[in-house]
KOLKE-158361 format. One record per atom (N, C-alpha, C): x, y, z; residue in three letters. Coordinates in Angstrom, 1 decimal. Atoms other than C-alpha are relative to their C-alpha. Example, Ala and Ser with C-alpha at 12.3 -4.5 7.8 and 13.67 -1.06 7.14 Angstrom:
NODE     east    north       up   res
NODE      0.9     -1.2      0.0   ALA
NODE     12.3     -4.5      7.8   ALA
NODE      0.9      1.2      0.0   ALA
NODE     -0.9     -1.1      0.0   SER
NODE     13.7     -1.1      7.1   SER
NODE     -0.8      1.1      0.8   SER
This chain:
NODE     east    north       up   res
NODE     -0.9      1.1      0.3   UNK
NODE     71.3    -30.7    138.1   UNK
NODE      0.7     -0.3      1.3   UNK
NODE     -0.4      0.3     -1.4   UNK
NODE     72.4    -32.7    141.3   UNK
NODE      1.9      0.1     -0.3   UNK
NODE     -1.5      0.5     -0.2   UNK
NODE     76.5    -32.9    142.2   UNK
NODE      0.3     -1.2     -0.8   UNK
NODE     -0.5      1.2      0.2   UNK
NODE     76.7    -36.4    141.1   UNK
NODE     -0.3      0.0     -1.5   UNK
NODE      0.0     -0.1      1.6   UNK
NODE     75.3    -35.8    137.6   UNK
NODE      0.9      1.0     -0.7   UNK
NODE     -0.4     -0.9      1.0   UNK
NODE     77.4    -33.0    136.9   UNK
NODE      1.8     -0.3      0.2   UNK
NODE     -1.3      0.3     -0.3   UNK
NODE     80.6    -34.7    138.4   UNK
NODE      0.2     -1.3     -1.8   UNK
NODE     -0.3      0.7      1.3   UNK
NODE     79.7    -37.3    135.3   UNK
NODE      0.7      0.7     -1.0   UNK
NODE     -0.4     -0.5      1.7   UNK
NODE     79.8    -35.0    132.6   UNK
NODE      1.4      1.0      0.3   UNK
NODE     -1.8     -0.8      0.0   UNK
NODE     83.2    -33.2    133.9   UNK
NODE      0.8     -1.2     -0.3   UNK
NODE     -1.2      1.5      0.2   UNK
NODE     84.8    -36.9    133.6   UNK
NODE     -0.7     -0.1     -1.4   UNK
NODE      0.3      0.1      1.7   UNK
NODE     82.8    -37.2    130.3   UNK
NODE      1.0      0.5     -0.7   UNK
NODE     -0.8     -0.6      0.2   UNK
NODE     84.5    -34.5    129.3   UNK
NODE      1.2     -0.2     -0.3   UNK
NODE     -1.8     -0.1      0.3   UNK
NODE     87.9    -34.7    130.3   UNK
NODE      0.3     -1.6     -0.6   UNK
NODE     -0.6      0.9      1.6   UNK
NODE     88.0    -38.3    128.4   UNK
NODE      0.1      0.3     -1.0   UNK
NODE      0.1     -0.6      1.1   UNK
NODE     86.8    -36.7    125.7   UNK
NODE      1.4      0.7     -0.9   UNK
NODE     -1.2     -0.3      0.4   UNK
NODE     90.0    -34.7    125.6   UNK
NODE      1.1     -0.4      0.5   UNK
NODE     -1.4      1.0     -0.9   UNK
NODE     92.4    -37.4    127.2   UNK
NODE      1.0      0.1     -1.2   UNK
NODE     -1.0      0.2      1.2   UNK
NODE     93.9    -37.9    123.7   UNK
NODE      0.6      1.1     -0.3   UNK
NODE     -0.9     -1.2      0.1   UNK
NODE     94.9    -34.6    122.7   UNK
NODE      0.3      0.3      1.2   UNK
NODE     -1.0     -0.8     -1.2   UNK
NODE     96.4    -33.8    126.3   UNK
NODE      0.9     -0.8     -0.4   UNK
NODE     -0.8      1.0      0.0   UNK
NODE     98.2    -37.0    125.8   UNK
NODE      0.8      0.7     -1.3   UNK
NODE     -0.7     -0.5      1.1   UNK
NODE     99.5    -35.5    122.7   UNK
NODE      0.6      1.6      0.2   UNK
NODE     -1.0     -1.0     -0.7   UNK
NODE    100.1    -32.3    124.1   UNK
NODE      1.5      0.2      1.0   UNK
NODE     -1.1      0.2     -1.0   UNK
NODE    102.2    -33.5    127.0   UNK
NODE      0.9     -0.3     -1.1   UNK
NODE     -0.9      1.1      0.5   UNK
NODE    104.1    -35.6    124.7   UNK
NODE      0.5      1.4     -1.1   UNK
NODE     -0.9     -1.0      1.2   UNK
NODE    105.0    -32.4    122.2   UNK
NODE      0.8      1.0      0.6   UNK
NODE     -0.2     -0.9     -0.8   UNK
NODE    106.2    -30.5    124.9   UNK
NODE      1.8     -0.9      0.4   UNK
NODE     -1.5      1.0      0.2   UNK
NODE    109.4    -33.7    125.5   UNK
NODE     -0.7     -1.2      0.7   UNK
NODE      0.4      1.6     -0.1   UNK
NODE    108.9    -37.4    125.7   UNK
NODE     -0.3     -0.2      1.6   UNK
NODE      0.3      0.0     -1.6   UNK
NODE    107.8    -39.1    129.1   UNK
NODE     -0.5     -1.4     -0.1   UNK
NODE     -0.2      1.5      0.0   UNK
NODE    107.3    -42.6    130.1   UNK
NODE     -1.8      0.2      1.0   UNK
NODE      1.8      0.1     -0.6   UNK
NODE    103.1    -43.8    131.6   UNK
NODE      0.1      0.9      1.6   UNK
NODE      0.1     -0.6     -1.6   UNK
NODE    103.9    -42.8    135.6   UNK
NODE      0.4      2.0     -0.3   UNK
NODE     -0.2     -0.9      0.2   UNK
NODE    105.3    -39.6    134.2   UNK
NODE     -1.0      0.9     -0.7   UNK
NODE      1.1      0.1      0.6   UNK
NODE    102.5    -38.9    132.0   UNK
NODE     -1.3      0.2      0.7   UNK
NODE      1.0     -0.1     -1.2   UNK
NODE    100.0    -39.5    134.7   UNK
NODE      0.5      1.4      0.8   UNK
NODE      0.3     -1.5     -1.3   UNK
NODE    101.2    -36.8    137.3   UNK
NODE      0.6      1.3     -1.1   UNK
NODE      0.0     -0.9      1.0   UNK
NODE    101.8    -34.3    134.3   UNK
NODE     -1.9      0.3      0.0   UNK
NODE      1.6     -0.3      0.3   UNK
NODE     98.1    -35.0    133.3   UNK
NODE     -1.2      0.9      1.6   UNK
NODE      0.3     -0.6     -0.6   UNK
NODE     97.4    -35.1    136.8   UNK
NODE      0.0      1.9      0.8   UNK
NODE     -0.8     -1.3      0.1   UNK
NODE     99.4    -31.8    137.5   UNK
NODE     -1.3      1.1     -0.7   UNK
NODE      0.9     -0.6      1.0   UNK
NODE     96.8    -30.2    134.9   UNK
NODE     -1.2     -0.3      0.7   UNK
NODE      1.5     -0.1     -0.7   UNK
NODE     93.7    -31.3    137.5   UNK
NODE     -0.7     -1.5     -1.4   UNK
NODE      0.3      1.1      0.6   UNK
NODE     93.3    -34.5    134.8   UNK
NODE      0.1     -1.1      0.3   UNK
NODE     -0.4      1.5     -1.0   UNK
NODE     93.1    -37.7    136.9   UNK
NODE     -0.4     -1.3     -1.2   UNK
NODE      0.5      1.4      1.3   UNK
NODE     93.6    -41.0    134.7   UNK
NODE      0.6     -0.6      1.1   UNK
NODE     -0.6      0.9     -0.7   UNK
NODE     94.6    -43.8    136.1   UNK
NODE      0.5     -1.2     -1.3   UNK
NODE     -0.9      0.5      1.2   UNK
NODE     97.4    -46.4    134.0   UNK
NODE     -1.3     -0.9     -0.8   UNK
NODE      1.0      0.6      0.1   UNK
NODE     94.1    -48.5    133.4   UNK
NODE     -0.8      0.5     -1.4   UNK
NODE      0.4     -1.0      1.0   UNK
NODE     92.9    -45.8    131.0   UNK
NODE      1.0      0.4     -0.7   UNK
NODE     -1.2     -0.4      0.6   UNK
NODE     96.3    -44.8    129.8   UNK
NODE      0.6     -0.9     -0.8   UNK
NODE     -1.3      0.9      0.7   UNK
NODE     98.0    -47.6    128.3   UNK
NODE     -0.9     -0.4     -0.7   UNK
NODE      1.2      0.0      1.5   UNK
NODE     94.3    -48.3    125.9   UNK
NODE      0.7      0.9     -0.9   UNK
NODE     -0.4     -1.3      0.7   UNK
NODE     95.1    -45.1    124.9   UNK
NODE      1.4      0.5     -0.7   UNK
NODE     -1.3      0.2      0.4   UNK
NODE     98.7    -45.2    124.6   UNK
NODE      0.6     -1.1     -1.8   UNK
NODE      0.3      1.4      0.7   UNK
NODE     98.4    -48.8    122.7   UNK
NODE     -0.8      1.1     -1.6   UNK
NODE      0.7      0.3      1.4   UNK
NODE     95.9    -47.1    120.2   UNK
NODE      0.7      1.2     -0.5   UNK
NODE     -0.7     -1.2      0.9   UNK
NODE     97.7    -43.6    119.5   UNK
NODE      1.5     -0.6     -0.8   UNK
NODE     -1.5      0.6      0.7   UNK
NODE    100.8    -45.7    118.5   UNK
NODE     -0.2     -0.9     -1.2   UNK
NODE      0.1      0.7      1.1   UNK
NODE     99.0    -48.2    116.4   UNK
NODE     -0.9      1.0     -1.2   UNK
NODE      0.2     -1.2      1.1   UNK
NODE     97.6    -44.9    114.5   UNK
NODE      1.2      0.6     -0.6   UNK
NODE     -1.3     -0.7      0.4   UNK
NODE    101.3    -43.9    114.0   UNK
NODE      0.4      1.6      0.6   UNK
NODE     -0.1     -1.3     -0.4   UNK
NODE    100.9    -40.8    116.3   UNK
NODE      0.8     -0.2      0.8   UNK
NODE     -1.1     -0.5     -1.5   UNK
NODE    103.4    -41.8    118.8   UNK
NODE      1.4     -1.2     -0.4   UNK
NODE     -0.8      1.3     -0.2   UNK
NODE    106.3    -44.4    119.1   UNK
NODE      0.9      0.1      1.3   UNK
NODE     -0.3     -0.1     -1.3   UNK
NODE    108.5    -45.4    122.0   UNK
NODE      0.9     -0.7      0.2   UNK
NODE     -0.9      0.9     -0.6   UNK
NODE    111.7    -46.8    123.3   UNK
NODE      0.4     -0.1      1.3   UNK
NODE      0.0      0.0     -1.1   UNK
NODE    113.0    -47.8    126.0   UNK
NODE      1.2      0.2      0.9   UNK
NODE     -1.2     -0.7     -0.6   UNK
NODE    115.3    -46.6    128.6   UNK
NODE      0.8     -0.9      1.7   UNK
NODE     -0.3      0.4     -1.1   UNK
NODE    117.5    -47.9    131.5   UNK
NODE     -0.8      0.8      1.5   UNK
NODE      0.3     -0.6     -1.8   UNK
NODE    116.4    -46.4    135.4   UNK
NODE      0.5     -0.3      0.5   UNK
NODE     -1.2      0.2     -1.2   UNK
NODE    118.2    -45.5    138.1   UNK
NODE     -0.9     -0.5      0.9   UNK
NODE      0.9      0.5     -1.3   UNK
NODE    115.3    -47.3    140.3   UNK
NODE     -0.8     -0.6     -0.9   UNK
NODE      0.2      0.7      0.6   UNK
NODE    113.9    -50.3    139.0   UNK
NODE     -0.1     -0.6     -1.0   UNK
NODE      0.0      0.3      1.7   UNK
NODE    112.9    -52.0    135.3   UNK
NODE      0.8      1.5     -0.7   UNK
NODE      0.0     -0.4      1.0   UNK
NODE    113.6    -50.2    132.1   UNK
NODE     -1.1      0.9      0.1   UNK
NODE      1.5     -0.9      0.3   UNK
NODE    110.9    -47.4    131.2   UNK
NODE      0.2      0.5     -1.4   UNK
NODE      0.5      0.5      1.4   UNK
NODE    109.1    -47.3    128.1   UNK
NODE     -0.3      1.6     -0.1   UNK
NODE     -0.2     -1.6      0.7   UNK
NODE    109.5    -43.5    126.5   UNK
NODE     -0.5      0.4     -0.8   UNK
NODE      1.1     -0.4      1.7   UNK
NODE    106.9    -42.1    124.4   UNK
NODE      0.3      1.0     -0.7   UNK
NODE     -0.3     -1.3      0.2   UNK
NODE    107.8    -39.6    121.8   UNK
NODE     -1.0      0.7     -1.2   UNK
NODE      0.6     -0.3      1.1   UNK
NODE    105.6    -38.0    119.6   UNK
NODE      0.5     -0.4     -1.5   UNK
NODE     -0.4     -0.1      1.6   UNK
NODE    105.9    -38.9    115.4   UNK
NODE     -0.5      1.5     -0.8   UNK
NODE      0.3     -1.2      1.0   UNK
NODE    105.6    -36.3    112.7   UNK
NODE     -1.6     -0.1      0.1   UNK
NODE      2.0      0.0      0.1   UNK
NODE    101.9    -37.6    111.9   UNK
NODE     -0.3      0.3      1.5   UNK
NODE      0.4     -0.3     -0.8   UNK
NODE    101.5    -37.2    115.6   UNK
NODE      0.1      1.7      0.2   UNK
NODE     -0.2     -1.4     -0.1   UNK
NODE    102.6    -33.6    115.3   UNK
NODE     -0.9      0.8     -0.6   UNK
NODE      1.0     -0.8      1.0   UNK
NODE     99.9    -32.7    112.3   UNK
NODE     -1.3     -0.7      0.5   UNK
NODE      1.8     -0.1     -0.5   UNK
NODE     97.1    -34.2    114.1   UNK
NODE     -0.1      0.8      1.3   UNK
NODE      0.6     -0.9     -0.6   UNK
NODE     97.7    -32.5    117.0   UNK
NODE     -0.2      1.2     -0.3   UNK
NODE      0.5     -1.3      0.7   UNK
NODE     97.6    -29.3    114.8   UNK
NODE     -1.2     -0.1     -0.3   UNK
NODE      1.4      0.0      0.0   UNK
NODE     94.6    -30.4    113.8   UNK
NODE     -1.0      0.0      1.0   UNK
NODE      0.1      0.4     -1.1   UNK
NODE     93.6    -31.4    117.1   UNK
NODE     -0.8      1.7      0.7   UNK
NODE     -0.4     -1.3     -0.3   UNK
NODE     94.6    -27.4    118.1   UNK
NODE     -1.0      1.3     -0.6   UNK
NODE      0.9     -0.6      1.1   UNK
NODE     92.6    -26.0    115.1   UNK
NODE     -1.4     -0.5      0.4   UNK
NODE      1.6      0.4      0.0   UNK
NODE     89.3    -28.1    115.7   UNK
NODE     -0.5      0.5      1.6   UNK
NODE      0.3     -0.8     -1.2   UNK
NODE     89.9    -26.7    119.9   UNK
NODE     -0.7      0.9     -0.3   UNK
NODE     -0.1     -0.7      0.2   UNK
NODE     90.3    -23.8    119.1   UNK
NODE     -1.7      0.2     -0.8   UNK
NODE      1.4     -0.2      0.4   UNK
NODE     87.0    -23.6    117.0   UNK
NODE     -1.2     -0.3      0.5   UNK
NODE      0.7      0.0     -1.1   UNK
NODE     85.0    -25.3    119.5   UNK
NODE     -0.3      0.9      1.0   UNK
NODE     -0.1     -0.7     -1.1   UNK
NODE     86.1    -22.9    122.2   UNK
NODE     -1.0      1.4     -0.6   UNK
NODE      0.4     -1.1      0.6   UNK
NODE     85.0    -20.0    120.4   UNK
NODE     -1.6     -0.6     -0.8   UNK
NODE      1.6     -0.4      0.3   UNK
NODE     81.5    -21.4    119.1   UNK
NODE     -0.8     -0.3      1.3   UNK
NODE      0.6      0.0     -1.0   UNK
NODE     80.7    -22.0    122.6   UNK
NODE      0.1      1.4      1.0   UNK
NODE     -0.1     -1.0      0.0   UNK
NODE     81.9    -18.7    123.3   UNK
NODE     -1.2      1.2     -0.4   UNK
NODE      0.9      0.0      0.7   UNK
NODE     79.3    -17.8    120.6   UNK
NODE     -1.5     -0.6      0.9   UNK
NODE      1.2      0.9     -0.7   UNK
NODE     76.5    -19.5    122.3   UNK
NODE     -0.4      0.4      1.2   UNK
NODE      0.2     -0.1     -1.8   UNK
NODE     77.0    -18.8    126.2   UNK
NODE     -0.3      1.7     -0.4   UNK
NODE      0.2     -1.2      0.2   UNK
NODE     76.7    -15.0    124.9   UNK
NODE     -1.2      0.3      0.1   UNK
Protein backbone atom coordinates (compact mmCIF):
# COMPACT_ATOMS: atom_id res chain seq x y z
CA UNK A 1 0.00 0.00 0.00
CA UNK A 2 1.75 3.32 -1.22
CA UNK A 3 1.89 6.55 1.38
CA UNK A 4 -0.74 8.34 -0.62
CA UNK A 5 -3.30 5.55 -0.39
CA UNK A 6 -2.96 5.01 3.20
CA UNK A 7 -2.83 8.82 3.98
CA UNK A 8 -6.65 8.48 2.31
CA UNK A 9 -7.99 6.05 4.56
CA UNK A 10 -6.54 7.90 7.86
CA UNK A 11 -8.63 10.99 6.62
CA UNK A 12 -11.46 8.44 5.75
CA UNK A 13 -11.32 7.54 9.00
CA UNK A 14 -11.02 10.45 11.00
CA UNK A 15 -14.34 11.86 9.18
CA UNK A 16 -15.84 8.92 9.98
CA UNK A 17 -15.44 9.91 13.59
CA UNK A 18 -15.57 13.86 13.27
CA UNK A 19 -19.11 13.66 14.78
CA UNK A 20 -18.65 11.97 17.90
CA UNK A 21 -15.34 14.03 18.64
CA UNK A 22 -17.40 16.95 17.96
CA UNK A 23 -19.67 15.67 20.54
CA UNK A 24 -17.05 14.76 22.85
CA UNK A 25 -15.35 18.11 22.85
CA UNK A 26 -18.61 19.75 23.34
CA UNK A 27 -19.51 17.36 26.63
CA UNK A 28 -16.42 18.14 28.22
CA UNK A 29 -17.78 22.54 28.17
CA UNK A 30 -19.18 24.53 25.42
CA UNK A 31 -16.89 26.19 22.66
CA UNK A 32 -17.50 28.32 19.79
CA UNK A 33 -16.18 26.82 15.69
CA UNK A 34 -12.29 28.47 16.02
CA UNK A 35 -12.27 26.83 19.41
CA UNK A 36 -13.49 23.64 18.38
CA UNK A 37 -11.00 23.44 15.56
CA UNK A 38 -7.71 23.74 17.64
CA UNK A 39 -9.26 21.41 20.33
CA UNK A 40 -9.91 18.90 17.47
CA UNK A 41 -6.78 19.89 16.12
CA UNK A 42 -4.95 19.60 19.52
CA UNK A 43 -6.11 15.74 19.33
CA UNK A 44 -3.93 15.36 15.79
CA UNK A 45 -7.70 15.89 14.00
CA UNK A 46 -7.32 18.56 11.27
CA UNK A 47 -10.83 19.90 10.00
CA UNK A 48 -11.05 22.94 8.54
CA UNK A 49 -14.46 25.45 9.36
CA UNK A 50 -15.49 24.27 5.71
CA UNK A 51 -16.19 20.83 7.15
CA UNK A 52 -17.20 21.99 10.54
CA UNK A 53 -20.08 24.28 10.25
CA UNK A 54 -22.02 21.09 7.77
CA UNK A 55 -21.56 19.32 10.58
CA UNK A 56 -22.33 21.71 13.14
CA UNK A 57 -25.58 22.85 10.99
CA UNK A 58 -26.65 19.10 10.97
CA UNK A 59 -25.96 17.88 14.70
CA UNK A 60 -28.23 20.86 15.77
CA UNK A 61 -31.00 20.29 13.30
CA UNK A 62 -30.90 16.56 14.95
CA UNK A 63 -31.46 18.29 18.34
CA UNK A 64 -27.91 17.11 19.52
CA UNK A 65 -26.55 20.44 20.09
CA UNK A 66 -27.82 24.11 20.39
CA UNK A 67 -26.09 27.37 20.68
CA UNK A 68 -26.04 31.02 21.71
CA UNK A 69 -24.32 33.63 21.38
CA UNK A 70 -21.76 35.53 23.24
CA UNK A 71 -20.13 39.05 23.32
CA UNK A 72 -15.83 39.03 22.61
CA UNK A 73 -13.30 40.90 23.85
CA UNK A 74 -11.88 40.94 20.11
CA UNK A 75 -14.16 41.18 17.45
CA UNK A 76 -18.00 39.97 16.42
CA UNK A 77 -20.09 38.05 18.86
CA UNK A 78 -19.30 34.14 18.94
CA UNK A 79 -21.62 31.54 18.48
CA UNK A 80 -21.35 28.88 21.59
CA UNK A 81 -22.24 25.40 21.18
CA UNK A 82 -23.47 23.44 24.08
CA UNK A 83 -24.43 20.06 24.01
CA UNK A 84 -28.53 19.05 24.60
CA UNK A 85 -29.69 16.13 26.66
CA UNK A 86 -30.40 14.01 23.37
CA UNK A 87 -26.92 15.05 22.51
CA UNK A 88 -25.77 13.54 25.79
CA UNK A 89 -27.54 9.89 25.11
CA UNK A 90 -26.33 9.66 21.74
CA UNK A 91 -23.03 10.29 22.54
CA UNK A 92 -23.51 7.37 25.10
CA UNK A 93 -24.44 5.51 22.47
CA UNK A 94 -21.84 6.82 20.35
CA UNK A 95 -19.31 5.57 23.51
CA UNK A 96 -21.05 2.08 23.63
CA UNK A 97 -20.98 1.29 19.75
CA UNK A 98 -16.82 2.64 20.11
CA UNK A 99 -16.21 0.84 22.55
CA UNK A 100 -17.51 -2.37 20.73
CA UNK A 101 -15.81 -1.70 17.64
CA UNK A 102 -12.50 -1.28 19.41
CA UNK A 103 -12.63 -4.45 20.96
CA UNK A 104 -13.84 -6.53 17.82
CA UNK A 105 -10.97 -5.24 16.02
CA UNK A 106 -9.01 -6.17 18.97
CA UNK A 107 -10.60 -9.61 18.25
CA UNK A 108 -9.49 -9.80 14.75
CA UNK A 109 -5.84 -8.23 14.69
CA UNK A 110 -5.15 -11.24 17.25
Amino acid sequence: MNENNTDNIKSQMRKGVLEYCILSVLNKSDAYASELIGKLKDARIIVVEGTLYPLLTRQKNQGLLTYRWEESPQGPPRKYYTLTDKGREVLQDMDKAWTEIVETLELLRK
